[in-house]
C-alpha positions as CSV (number, residue, x, y, z in Angstrom):
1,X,137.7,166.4,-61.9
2,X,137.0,168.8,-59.5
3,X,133.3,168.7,-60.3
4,X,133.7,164.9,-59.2
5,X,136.0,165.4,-56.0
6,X,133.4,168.0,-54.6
7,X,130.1,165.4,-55.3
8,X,132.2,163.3,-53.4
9,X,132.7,165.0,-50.7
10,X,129.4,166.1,-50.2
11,X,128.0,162.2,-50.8
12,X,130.8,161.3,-47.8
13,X,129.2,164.1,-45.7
14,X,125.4,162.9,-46.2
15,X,126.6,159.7,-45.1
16,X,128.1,160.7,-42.3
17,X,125.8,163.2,-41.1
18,X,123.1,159.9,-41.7
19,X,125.2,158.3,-39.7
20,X,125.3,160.3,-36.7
21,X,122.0,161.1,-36.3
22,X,120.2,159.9,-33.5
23,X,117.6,157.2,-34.0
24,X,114.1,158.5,-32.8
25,X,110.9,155.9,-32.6
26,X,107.4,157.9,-31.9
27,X,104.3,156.9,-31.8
28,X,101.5,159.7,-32.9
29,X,97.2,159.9,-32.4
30,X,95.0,162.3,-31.6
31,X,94.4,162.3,-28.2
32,X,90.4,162.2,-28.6
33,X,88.3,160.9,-31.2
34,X,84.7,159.8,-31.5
35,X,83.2,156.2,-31.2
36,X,82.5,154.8,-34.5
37,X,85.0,157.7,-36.3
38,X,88.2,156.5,-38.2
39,X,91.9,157.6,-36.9
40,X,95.3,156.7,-37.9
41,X,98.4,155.7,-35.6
42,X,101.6,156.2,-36.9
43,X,104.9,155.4,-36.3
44,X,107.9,157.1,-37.1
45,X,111.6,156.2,-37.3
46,X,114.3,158.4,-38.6
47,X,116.6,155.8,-39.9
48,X,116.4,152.6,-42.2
49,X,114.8,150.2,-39.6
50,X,113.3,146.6,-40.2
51,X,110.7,144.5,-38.2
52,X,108.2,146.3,-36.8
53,X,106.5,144.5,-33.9
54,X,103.1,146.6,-33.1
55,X,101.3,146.1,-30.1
56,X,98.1,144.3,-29.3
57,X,95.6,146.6,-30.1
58,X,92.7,144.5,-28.9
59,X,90.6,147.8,-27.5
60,X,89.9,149.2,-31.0
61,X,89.6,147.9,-34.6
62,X,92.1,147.8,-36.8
63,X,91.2,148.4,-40.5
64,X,94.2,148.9,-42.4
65,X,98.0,148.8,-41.8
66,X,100.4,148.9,-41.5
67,X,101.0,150.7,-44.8
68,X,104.8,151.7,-44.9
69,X,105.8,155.1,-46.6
70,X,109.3,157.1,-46.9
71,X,110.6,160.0,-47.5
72,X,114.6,161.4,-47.8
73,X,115.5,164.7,-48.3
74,X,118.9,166.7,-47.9
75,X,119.6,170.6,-47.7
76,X,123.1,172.2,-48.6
77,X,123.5,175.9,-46.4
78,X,126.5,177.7,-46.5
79,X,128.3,174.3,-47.1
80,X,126.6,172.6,-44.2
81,X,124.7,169.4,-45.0
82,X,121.7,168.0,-43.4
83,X,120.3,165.1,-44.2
84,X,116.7,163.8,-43.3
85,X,115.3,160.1,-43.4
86,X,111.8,158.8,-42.2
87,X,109.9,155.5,-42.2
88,X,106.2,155.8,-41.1
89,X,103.9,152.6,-40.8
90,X,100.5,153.9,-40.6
91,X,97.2,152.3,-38.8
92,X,94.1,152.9,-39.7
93,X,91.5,152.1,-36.0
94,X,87.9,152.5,-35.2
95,X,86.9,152.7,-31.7
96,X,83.3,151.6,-30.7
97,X,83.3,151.9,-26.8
98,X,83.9,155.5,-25.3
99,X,86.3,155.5,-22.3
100,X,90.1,156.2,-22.1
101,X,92.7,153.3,-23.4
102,X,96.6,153.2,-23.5
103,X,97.9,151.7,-26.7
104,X,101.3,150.4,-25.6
105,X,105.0,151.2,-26.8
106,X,106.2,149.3,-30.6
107,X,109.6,148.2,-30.8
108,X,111.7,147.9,-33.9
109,X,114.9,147.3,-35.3
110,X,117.5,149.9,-36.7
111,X,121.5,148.5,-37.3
112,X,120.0,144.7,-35.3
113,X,119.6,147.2,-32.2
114,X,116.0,147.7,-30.9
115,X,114.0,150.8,-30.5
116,X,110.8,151.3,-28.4
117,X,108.2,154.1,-29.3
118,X,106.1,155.7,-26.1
119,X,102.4,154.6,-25.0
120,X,99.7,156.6,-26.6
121,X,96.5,157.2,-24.7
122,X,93.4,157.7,-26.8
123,X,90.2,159.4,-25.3
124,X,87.1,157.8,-27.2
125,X,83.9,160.1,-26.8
126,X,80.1,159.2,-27.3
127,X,78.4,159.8,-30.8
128,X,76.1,162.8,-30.5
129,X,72.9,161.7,-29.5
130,X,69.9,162.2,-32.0
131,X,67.8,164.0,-29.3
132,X,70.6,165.8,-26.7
133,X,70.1,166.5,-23.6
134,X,68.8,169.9,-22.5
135,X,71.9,172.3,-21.5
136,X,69.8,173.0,-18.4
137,X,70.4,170.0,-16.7
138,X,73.7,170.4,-16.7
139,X,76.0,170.5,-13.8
140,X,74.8,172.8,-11.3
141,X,78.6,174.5,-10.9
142,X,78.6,175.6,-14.2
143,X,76.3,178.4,-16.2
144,X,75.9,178.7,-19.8
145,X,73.9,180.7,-22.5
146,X,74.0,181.9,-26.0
147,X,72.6,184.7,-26.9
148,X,71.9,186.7,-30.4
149,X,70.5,190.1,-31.5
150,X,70.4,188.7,-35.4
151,X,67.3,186.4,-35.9
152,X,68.0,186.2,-39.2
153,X,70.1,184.0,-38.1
154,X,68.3,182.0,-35.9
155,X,69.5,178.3,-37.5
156,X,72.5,179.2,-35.5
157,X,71.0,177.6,-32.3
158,X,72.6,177.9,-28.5
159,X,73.7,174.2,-28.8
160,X,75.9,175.0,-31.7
161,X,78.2,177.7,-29.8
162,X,78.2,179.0,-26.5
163,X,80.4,179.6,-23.8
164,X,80.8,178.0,-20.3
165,X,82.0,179.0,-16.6
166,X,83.4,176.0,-14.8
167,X,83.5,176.7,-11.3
168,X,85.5,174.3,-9.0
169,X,83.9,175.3,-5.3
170,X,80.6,177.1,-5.0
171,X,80.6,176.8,-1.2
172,X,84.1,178.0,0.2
173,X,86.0,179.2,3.2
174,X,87.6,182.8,3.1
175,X,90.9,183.2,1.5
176,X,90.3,179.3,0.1
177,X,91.5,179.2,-3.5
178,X,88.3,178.7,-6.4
179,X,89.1,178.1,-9.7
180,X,86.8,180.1,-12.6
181,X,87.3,178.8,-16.2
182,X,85.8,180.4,-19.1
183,X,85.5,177.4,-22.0
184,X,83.8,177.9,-25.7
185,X,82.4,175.5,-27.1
186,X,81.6,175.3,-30.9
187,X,80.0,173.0,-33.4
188,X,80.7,175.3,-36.2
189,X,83.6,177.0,-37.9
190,X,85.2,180.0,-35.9
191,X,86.7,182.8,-37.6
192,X,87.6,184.9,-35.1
193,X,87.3,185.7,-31.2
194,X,87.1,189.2,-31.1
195,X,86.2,191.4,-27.7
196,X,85.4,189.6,-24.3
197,X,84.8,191.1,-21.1
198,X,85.4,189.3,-17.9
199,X,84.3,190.3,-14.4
200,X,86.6,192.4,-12.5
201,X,85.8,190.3,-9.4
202,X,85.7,192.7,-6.5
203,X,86.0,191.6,-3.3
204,X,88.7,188.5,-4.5
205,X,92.4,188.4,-4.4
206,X,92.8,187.9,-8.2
207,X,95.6,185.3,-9.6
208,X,95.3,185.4,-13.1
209,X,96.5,182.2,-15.0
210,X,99.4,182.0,-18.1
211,X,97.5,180.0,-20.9
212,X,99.7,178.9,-23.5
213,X,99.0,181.5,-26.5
214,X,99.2,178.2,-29.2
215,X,97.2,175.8,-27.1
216,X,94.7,173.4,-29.6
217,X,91.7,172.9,-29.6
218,X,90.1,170.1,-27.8
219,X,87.1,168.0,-28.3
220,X,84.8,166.9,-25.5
221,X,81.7,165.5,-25.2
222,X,79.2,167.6,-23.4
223,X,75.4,167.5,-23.0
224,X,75.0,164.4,-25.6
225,X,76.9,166.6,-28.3
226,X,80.6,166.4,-29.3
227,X,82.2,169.7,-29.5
228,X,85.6,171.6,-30.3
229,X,86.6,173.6,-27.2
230,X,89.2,175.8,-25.9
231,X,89.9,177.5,-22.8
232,X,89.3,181.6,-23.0
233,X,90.4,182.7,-19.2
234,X,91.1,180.9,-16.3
235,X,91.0,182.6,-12.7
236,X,92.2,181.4,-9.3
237,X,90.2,183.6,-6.8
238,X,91.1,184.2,-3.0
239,X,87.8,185.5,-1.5
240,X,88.4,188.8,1.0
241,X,85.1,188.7,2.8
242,X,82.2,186.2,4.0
243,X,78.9,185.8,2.5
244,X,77.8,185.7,-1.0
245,X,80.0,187.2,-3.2
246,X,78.6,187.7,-6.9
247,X,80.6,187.0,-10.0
248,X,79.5,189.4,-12.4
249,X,78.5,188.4,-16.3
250,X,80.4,187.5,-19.0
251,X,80.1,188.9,-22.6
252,X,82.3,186.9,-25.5
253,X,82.1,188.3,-29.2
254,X,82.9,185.9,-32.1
255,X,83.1,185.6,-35.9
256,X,81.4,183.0,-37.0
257,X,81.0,181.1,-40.8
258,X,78.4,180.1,-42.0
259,X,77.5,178.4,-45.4
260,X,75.6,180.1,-47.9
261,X,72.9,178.1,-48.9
262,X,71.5,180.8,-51.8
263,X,72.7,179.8,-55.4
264,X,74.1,182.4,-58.0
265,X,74.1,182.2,-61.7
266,X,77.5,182.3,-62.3
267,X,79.1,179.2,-60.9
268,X,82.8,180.6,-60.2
269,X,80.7,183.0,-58.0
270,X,79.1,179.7,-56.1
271,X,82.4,178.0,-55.9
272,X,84.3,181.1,-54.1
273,X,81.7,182.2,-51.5
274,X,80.6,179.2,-50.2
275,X,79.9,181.1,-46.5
276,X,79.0,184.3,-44.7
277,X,80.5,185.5,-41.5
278,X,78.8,186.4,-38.5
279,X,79.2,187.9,-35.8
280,X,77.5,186.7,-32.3
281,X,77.9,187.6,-28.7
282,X,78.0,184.8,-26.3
283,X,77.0,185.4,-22.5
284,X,77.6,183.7,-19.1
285,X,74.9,185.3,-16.4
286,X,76.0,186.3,-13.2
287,X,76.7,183.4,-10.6
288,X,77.3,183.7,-6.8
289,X,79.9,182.1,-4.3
290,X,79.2,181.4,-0.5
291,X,81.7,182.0,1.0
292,X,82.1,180.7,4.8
293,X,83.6,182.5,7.7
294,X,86.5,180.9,9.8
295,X,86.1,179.2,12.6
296,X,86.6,181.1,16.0
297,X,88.9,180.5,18.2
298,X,92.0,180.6,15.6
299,X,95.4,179.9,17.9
300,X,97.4,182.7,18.8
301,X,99.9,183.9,15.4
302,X,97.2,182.8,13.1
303,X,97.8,185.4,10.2
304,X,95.2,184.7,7.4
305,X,97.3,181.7,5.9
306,X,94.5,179.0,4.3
307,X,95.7,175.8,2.5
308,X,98.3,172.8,3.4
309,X,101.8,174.3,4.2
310,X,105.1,172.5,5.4
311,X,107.9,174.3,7.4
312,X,110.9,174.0,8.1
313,X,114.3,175.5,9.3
314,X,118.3,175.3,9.4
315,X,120.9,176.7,10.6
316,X,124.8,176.8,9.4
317,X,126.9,176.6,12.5
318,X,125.3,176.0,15.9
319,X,128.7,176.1,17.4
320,X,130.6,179.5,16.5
321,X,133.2,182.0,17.6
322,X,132.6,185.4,18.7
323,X,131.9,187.7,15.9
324,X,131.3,184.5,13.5
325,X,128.3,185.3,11.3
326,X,125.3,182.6,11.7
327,X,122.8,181.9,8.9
328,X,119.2,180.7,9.8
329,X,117.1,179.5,6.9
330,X,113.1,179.2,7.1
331,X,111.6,177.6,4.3
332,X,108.0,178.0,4.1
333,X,105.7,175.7,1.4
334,X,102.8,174.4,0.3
335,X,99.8,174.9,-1.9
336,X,97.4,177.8,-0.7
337,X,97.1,181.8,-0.5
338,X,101.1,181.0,-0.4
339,X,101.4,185.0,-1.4
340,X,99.4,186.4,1.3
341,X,100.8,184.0,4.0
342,X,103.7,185.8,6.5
343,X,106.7,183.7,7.3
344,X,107.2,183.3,10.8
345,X,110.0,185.9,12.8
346,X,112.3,184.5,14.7
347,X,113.7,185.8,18.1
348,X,117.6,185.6,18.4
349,X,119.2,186.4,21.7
350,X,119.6,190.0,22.7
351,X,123.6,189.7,22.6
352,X,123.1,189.4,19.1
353,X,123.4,192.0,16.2
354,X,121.0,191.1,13.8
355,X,120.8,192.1,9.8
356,X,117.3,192.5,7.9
357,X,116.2,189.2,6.5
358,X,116.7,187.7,2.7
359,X,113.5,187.1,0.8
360,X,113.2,184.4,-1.6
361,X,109.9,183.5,-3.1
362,X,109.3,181.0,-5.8
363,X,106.0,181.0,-6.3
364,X,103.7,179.0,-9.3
365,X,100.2,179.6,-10.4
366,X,98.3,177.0,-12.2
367,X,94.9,175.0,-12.2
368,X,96.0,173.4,-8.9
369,X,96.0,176.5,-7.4
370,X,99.1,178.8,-6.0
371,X,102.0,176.7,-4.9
372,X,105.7,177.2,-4.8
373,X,107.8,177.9,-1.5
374,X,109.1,181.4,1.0
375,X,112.5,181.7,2.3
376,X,114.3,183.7,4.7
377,X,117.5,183.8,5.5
378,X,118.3,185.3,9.1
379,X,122.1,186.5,9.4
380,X,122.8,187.1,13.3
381,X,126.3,188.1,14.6
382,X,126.9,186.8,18.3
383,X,129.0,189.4,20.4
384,X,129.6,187.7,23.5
385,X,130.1,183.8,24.7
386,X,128.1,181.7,26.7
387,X,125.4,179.3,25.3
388,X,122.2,180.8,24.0
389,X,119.1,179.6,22.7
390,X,116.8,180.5,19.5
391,X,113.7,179.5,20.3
392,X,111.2,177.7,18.5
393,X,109.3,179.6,15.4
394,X,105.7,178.8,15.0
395,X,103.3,179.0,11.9
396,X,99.5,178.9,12.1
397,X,97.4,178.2,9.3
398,X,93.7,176.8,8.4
399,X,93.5,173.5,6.6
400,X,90.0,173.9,4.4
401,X,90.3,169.9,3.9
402,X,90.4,169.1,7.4
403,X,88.4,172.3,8.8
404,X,90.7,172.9,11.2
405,X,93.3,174.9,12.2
406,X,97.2,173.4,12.5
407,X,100.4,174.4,13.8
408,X,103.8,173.9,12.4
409,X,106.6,174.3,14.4
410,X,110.6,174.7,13.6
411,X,113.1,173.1,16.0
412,X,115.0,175.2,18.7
413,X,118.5,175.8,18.6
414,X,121.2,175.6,21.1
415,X,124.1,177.6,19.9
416,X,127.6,177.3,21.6
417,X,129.7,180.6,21.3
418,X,133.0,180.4,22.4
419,X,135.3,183.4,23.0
420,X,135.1,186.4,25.2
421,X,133.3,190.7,25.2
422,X,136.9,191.6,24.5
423,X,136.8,189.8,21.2
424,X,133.6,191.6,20.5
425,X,135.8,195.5,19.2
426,X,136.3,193.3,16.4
427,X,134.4,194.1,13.4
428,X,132.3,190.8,11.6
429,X,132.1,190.6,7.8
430,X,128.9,189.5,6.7
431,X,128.4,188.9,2.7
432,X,125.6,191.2,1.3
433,X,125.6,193.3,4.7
434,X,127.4,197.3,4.9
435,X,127.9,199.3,7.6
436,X,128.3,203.3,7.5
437,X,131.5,204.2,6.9
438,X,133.3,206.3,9.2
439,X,134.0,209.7,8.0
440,X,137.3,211.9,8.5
441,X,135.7,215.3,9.3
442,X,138.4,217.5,10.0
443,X,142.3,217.5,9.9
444,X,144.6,216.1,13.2
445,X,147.2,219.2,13.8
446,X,146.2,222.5,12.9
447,X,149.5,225.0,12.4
448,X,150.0,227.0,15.6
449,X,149.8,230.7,14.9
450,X,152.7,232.9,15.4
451,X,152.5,236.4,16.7
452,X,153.4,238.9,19.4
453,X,154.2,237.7,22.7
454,X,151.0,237.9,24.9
455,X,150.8,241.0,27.2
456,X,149.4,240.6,31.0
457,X,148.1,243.3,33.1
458,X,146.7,243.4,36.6
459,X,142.6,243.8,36.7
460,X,141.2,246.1,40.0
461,X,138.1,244.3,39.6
462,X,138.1,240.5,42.0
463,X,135.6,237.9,40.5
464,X,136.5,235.7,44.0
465,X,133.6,236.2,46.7
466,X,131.0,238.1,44.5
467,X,127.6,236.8,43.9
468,X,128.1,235.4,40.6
469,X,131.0,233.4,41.9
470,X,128.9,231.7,44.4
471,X,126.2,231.4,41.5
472,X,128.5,229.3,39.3
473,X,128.5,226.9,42.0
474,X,124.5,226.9,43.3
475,X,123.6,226.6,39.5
476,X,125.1,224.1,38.3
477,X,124.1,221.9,41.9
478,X,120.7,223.1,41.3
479,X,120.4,221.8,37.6
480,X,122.1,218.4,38.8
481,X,119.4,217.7,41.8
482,X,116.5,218.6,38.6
483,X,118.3,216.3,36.5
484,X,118.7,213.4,39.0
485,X,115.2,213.6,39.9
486,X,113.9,213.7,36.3
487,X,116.1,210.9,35.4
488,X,114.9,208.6,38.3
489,X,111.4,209.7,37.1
490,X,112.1,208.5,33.6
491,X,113.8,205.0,35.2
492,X,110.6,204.1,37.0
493,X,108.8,205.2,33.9
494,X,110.3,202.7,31.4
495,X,111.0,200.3,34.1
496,X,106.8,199.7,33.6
497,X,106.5,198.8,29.9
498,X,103.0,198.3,29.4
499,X,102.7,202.4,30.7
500,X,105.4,203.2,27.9
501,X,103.7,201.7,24.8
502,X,100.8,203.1,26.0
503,X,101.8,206.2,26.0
504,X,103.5,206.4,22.8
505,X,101.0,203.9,21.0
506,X,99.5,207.3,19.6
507,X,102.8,209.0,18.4
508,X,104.3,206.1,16.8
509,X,100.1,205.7,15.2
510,X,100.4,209.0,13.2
511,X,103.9,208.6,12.5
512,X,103.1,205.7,10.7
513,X,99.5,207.2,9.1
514,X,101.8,210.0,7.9
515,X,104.1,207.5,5.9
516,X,100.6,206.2,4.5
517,X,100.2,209.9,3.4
518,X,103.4,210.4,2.0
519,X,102.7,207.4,-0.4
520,X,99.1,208.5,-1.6
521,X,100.6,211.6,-2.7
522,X,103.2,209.1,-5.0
523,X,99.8,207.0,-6.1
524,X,101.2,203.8,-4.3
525,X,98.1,202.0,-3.6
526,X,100.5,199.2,-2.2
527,X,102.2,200.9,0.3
528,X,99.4,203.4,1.0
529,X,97.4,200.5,2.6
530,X,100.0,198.4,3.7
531,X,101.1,201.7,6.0
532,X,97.6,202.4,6.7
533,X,97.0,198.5,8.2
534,X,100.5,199.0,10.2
535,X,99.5,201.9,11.8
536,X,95.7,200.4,13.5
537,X,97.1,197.4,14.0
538,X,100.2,198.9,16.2
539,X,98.4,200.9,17.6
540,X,96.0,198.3,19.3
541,X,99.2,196.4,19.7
542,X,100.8,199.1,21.6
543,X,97.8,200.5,23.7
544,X,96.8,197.4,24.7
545,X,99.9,196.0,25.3
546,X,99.1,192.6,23.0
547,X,102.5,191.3,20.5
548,X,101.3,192.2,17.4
549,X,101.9,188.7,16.3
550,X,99.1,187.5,18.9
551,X,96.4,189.9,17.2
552,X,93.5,188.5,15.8
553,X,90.2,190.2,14.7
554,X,88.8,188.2,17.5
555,X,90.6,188.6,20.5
556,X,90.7,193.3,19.6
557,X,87.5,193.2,19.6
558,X,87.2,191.8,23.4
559,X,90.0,193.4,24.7
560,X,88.7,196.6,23.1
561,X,85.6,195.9,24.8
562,X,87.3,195.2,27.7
563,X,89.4,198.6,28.2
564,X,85.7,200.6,27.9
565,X,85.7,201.0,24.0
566,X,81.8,201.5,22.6
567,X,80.4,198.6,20.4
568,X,80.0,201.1,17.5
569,X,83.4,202.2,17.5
570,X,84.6,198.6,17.7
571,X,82.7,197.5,14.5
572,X,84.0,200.8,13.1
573,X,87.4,199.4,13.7
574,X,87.0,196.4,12.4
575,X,85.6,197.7,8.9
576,X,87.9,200.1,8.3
577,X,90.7,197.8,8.7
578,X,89.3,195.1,6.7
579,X,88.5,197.2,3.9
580,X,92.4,198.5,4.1
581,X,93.3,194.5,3.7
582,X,90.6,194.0,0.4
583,X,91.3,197.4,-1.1
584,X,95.1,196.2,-1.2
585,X,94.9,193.4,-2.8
586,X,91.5,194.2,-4.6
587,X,92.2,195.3,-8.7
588,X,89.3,197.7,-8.6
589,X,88.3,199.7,-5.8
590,X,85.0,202.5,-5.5
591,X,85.0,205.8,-3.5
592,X,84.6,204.3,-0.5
593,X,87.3,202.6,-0.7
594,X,90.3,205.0,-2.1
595,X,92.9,206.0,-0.3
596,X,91.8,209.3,1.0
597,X,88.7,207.7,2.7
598,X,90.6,205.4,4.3
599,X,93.3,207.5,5.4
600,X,90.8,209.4,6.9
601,X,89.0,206.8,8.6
602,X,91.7,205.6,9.9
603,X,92.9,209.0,11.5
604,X,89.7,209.6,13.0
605,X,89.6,205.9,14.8
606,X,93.2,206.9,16.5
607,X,91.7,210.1,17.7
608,X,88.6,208.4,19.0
609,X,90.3,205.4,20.5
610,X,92.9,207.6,21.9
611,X,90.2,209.7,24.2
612,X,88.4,206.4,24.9
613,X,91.1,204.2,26.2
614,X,93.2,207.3,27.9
């Protein structure tokens, strides 16, 4: 009886876990097939369903279906049930003219409500042609070649497996994003892909792209021959200099089967080693990119940004009290060298304490190129009333499209601060920000010492009228006159700003240079040249009295020329701080390029363009 109560129980469940399941109508084909090749479509419902209403399938020939199969099955774990139903009406097509078609959705009927399957879109490629083409006369962007040191092999031709590099641009400005795919293709059975080398690609700004680990295989039709491909490596590229660049070559190792043709006596023998494996290296030679220069004449804040960008700004309360925090938000985005490109600063009035800047990046790479978005988050804390003004921030980038450059430009801000200085003692709380703490460092009221009363006897000797007396009062004159002078020295001094960066254009220099110094002995390459590109490019900033957002590599070069700097020692400049810029972004660097020899190239420029522009 019990026996009976619990296959009753579990019968009820099946039902109702039947039941609840959801109904789910899908429509599956292989995305590509060949003209003239048989494929099935086949439709799948989860549930007991009734009238199947197929579309028009008048773009390929139907041969058989639909043919109607199903299949129930039910699993009991740990006293769960779960119970499975499917239905699948199966088509049996032909497709005779290559091209791309959309089959569309099928509908059906499950509990006299109706279900509708997705479209299905079928790529149908060419037969191979009897005599194919010659894989030199393919497309001039991409470079292929198969070669093998085992001619014993030599059935095994270069149309039968090879690999190819697909390069997007050939002809491309500096910094403009190129995409390098590595593709094999195969007309034989693959074993294994074993050892590959890729180039290291000096002189590029290397982006590496996530390939799914389980992505399938794909056929396309290439040179008159059908093949099975798959993607190896794919590379977006940011070139660092002009000129031709050269890709280096490729090497791919794979594992390939082949049938064994020879025949053995014993026949189990035949019937288990019916192939051989092989292994053959596959080669791409080495291609070269032009790479173009940028126009001259790049507006003033242009910082190296190439693609198509957007910006924008807000701000979260243009009318606040005194010592009210105020958030200003730039969002920066667009598709292009989005990780080298510098978000715009922006200038907040000078009665305003200011807090370093939030960083946000969310940033994608994929066969489009580098996309995604920047933001910063400005917190300012206004200490005073009155109205003030944020002025306008200002992007610069070059469009490669358009070949031009563009501006984008954030709306000002008038902000309305209300309250008076006396309300600025107050302290502002600001989310995220911390002050120093203010430290006791000694005790209010010492204990007073008790002890014998204080004796007091008459001196013979008279301080009043002696020459130290009147020195105690000549001295202290003296040093004030020295002091006043000195200080109205120092006023007219900084009143001329130009003469003060000038001046300490070479002290804040090494400063900076000995940072870079501090972080080659750590091994941070990063901040090593990031330090070492700071430090030239404030100093021209400073010593030639030029915001360093207005520097270009154009506009040094004249005003160094200008202040009675040599030609040689300009182009010295020039390459030393352009190979800084490559060797930090660049995976592989040689001698000349390391961090010692560009720390001391550096150092030696600041001397040299310290005695030349003194």
């Amino acid at each position: 009886m019990k026996r009976i109560g619990l296959i009753g129980l579990l019968f009820i469940g099946a039902c109702l876990a039947l039941w609840a399941d959801e109904v789910q109508f899908t429509a599956q084909a292989p995305e590509t097939v060949v003209a003239g090749q048989q494929f099935r479509l086949v439709y799948t419902v989860n549930q007991d369903a009734k009238d199947l209403r197929a579309p028009e399938m008048t773009d390929f020939d139907v041969l058989m279906g639909p043919s109607v199969s199903s299949q129930r099955s039910m699993q009991i774990i740990n006293g769960s049930v779960t119970h499975s139903h499917t239905i699948s009406h199966t088509f049996i097509l032909v497709g005779n003219t290559p091209g791309t078609y959309t089959i569309a959705p099928a509908s059906i009927m499950v509990k006299n409500q109706k279900y509708t399957s997705q479209s299905v879109t079928i790529k149908v490629l060419p037969p191979d042609q009897q005599s194919a083409v010659s894989s030199s006369n393919a497309n001039a962007n991409t470079r292929s070649y198969y070669n093998t040191n085992n001619s014993s092999q030599s059935d095994l031709s270069a149309k039968q497996i090879f690999v190819r590099q697909s390069i997007s641009k050939t002809n491309i400005y500096e910094q403009e994003a190129v995409l390098v795919s590595y593709r094999l293709y195969s007309r034989v059975d693959i074993a294994q892909i074993g050892n590959a080398k890729f180039p290291e690609f000096k002189d590029f700004y290397v982006q590496e792209i996530n390939l799914d680990p389980n992505r399938p295989w794909q056929m396309e039709h290439y040179d008159g021959l059908n093949y099975n491909t798959i993607v190896l490596k794919q590379y977006l590229l940011f070139p660092q200099r002009t000129g031709e660049i050269k890709l280096d070559a490729t090497a791919v190792e794979a594992v390939v089967r082949i049938p064994n043709n020879t025949r053995s006596n014993n026949p189990f023998a035949d019937f288990f080693n019916t192939y051989q494996e092989v292994k053959k290296e596959l080669k791409v030679p080495a291609t070269k990119l032009k790479v173009k220069a940028l126009p001259k004449g790049a507006p003033a804040g242009f910082s190296g940004a190439v693609g198509q960008f957007q910006l924008r700004s807000e701000i979260s309360n243009p009318k606040a009290n005194v010592n009210d925090a105020i958030t200003l938000k730039l969002h920066l985005s667009g598709k292009g060298n989005l990780k080298l490109a510098k978000v715009p600063q922006v200038s907040f009035p000078a009665d305003f304490d200011t807090y370093d800047p939030k960083n946000d990046n969310n940033i994608k790479v994929g066969v489009a190129g580098v996309s995604g978005s920047k933001t910063v988050e400005y917190v300012a804390i206004p200490r005073f009333g009155g109205t003030f003004t944020i002025p306008a921030a200002k992007f610069v980038y070059f469009d490669p499209i358009d070949e031009k450059y563009k501006t984008l430009t954030t709306q000002s801000y008038n902000l309305t601060i209300t309250g008076s200085a006396a309300d600025a003692t107050v302290s502002a709380v600001v989310p995220g920000v911390h002050k120093e703490q203010v430290k006791n460092l000694g005790t209010d009221i010492r204990f007073i010492h008790h002890g014998d009363q204080v004796s007091m006897a008459s001196s013979t000797h008279s301080f009043y009228g002696t020459a130290l007396f009147y020195l105690s009062y000549l001295v202290p004159l003296l040093l004030f006159v020295i002091m006043l002078i000195l200080l109205q020295k120092q006023a007219k001094e900084n009143a001329n700003l130009v003469k003060v960066k000038n001046k300490r254009a070479n002290k804040l220099a090494r400063k900076r240079l000995k940072n870079a110094a501090i972080c080659m002995k750590k091994g941070d390459k990063n901040k090593f040249y990031e330090a070492a590109v700071q430090a030239l490019w404030g100093y021209t900033a400073d010593k030639l009295n030029i915001p360093l957002a207005n520097l270009t590599k154009d506009n040094v070069q004249e005003e160094l020329l200008r202040h009675g700097a040599s030609q040689e020692l300009i182009d010295s400049f020039i390459a030393t701080l352009s190979d800084c810029e490559f060797a930090r972004y660049s995976p592989v660097v040689d001698d000349s390029l390391s961090m010692e020899n560009c720390y001391n190239r550096a150092a030696e420029l600041i001397g040299k363009l310290e005695e030349r522009l003194n």
